[in-house]
C-alpha positions in Angstrom: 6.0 16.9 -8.7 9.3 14.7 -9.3 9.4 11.5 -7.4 11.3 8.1 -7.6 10.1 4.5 -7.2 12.3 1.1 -7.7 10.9 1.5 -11.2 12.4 4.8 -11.8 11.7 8.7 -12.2 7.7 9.1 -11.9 5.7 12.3 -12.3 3.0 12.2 -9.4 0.3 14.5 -9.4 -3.2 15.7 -8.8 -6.4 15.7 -11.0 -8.7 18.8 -10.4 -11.2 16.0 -9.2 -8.6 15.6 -6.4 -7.6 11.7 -7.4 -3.9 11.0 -7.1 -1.8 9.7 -10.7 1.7 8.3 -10.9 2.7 8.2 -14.5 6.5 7.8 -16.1 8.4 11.0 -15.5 8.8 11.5 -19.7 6.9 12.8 -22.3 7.1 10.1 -25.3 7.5 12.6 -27.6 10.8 14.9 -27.2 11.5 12.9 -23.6 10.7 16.4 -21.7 9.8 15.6 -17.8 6.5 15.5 -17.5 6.9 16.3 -13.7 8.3 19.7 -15.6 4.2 19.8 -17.4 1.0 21.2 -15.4 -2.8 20.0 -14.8 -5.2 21.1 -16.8 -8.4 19.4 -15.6 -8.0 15.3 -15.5 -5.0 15.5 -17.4 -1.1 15.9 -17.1 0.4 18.8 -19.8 3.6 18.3 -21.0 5.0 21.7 -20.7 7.4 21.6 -24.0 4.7 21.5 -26.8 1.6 20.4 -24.8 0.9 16.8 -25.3 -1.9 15.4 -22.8 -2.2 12.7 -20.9 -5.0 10.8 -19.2 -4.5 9.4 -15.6 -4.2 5.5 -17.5 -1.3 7.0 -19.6 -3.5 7.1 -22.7 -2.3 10.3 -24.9 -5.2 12.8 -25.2 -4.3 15.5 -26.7 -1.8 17.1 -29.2 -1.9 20.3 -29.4 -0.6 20.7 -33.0 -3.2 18.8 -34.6 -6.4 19.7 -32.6 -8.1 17.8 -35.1 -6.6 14.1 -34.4 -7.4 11.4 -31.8 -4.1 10.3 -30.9 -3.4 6.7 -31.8 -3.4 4.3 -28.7 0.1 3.9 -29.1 1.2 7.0 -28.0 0.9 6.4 -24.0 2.8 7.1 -20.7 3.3 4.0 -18.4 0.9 4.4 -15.4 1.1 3.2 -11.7 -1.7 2.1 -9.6 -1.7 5.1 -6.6 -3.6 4.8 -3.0 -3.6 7.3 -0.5 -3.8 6.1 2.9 -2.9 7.8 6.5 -1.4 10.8 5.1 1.0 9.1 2.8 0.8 8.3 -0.9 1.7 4.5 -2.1 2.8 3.6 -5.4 3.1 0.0 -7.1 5.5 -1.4 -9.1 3.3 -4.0 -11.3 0.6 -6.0 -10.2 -0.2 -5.7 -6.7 -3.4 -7.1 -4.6 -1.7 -6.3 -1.4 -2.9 -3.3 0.5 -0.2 -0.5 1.6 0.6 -1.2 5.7 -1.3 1.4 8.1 -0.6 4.3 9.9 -3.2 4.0 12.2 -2.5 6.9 14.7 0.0 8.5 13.2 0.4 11.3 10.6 3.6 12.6 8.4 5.5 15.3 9.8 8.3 15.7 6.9 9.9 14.2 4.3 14.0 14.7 4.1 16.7 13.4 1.7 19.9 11.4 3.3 23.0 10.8 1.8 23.0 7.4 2.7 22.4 4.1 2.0 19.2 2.7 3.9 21.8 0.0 5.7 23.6 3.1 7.3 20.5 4.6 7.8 19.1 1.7 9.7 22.3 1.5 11.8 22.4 5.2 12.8 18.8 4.7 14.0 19.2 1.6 16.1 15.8 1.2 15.4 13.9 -1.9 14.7 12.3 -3.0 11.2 8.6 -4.0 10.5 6.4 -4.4 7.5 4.8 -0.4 8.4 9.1 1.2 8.5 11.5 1.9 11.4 10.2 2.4 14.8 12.6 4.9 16.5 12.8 5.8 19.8 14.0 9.2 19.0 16.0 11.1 22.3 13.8 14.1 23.5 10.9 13.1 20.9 7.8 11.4 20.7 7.9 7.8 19.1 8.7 8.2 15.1 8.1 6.0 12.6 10.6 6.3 9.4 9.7 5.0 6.2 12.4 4.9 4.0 12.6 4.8 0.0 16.2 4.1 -1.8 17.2 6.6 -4.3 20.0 7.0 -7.0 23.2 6.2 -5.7 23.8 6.3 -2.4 20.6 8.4 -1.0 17.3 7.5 0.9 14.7 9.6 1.3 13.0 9.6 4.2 9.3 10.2 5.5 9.1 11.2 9.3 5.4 10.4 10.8 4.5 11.1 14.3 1.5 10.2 16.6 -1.8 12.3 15.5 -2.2 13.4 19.1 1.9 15.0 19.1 2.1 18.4 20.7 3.5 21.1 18.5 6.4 20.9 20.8 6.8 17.2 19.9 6.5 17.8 16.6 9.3 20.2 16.5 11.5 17.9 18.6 11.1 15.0 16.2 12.0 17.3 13.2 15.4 18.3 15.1 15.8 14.8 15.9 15.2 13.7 11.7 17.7 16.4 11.2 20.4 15.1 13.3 19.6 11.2 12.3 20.4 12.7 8.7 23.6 13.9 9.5 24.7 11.5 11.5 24.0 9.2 8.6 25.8 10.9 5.8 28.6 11.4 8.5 28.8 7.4 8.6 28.3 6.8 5.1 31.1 9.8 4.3 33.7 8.2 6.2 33.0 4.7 4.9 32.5 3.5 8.7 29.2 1.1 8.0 31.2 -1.8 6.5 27.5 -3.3 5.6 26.8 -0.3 3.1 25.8 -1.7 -0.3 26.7 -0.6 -3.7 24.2 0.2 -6.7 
């Protein structure tokens, strides 16, 4: 699947083992989107003309000449991925920090604003910690929000809710994700959060 980091487009996906890969979202050869390509065992498929890659970004495979080890410097950049509570972290570079904990709470959705994150943060009223936004959500049980800047003006956002919510709960805190989101892009569209920032 398509996703973004600070970095840029990624292509994030799944061995058949079942271990997580983040790898750059273009295929070195014609620049097709490898988040476009398919798993075929440990290995992403670019789905224009099949050229394989390993979950290090090392080129496998190319199809054409089934005969040739591709040289090493055919290669995808590759991100270090940990999946922790629910939620899969990617780093940008060296990292020896560990991604924060979710320790009682699970993901609920993920939703796209359009808005900045300082709007976002404003219509929320919620507070900022090193784990996301804690938000005291009317008619819902407490949410945490973490958010990830996009292109442009747009943050998507991952709603996670206690492990113990009722279904009820969870429902509420969707509604309530829905309505932060358009409250949000309401701000934003009207150019009423004078700390916005451009990009």
């Amino acid at each position: 699947m398509p996703a973004r980091i600070p970095a840029g487009s990624i292509a994030l996906w799944r061995t058949q083992s079942g271990r997580v890969t983040a790898s750059a979202d273009r295929c070195p050869h014609r620049g097709m989107r490898l988040s476009h390509g398919f798993v075929r065992g440990e290995a992403l498929s670019c789905i224009y003309h099949g050229w394989s890659y390993g979950q290090t970004g090392e080129c496998l495979r190319i199809p054409a000449h089934p005969g040739l080890t591709p040289p090493e410097t055919i290669r995808v950049a590759a991100h270090a991925v940990e999946e922790a509570w629910g939620v899969i972290w990617v780093a940008v570079g060296e990292t020896t920090a560990e991604p924060p904990r979710f320790e009682g709470f699970v993901p609920l959705r993920s939703l796209t604003a359009h808005a900045d994150l300082a709007t976002l943060k404003a219509a929320t009223g919620a507070t900022a910690g090193t784990a996301g936004l804690d938000w005291p959500a009317p008619g819902a049980p407490e949410i945490r929000l973490l958010s990830v800047p996009q292109e442009g003006y747009e943050t998507l956002i991952h709603v996670l809710v206690p492990g113990d919510s009722s279904p009820a709960q969870r429902i509420a805190a969707s509604r309530a994700a829905e309505t932060l989101r358009r409250t949000a892009e309401d701000i934003q569209a009207k150019g009423l959060a004078p700390w916005s920032t451009t990009r």
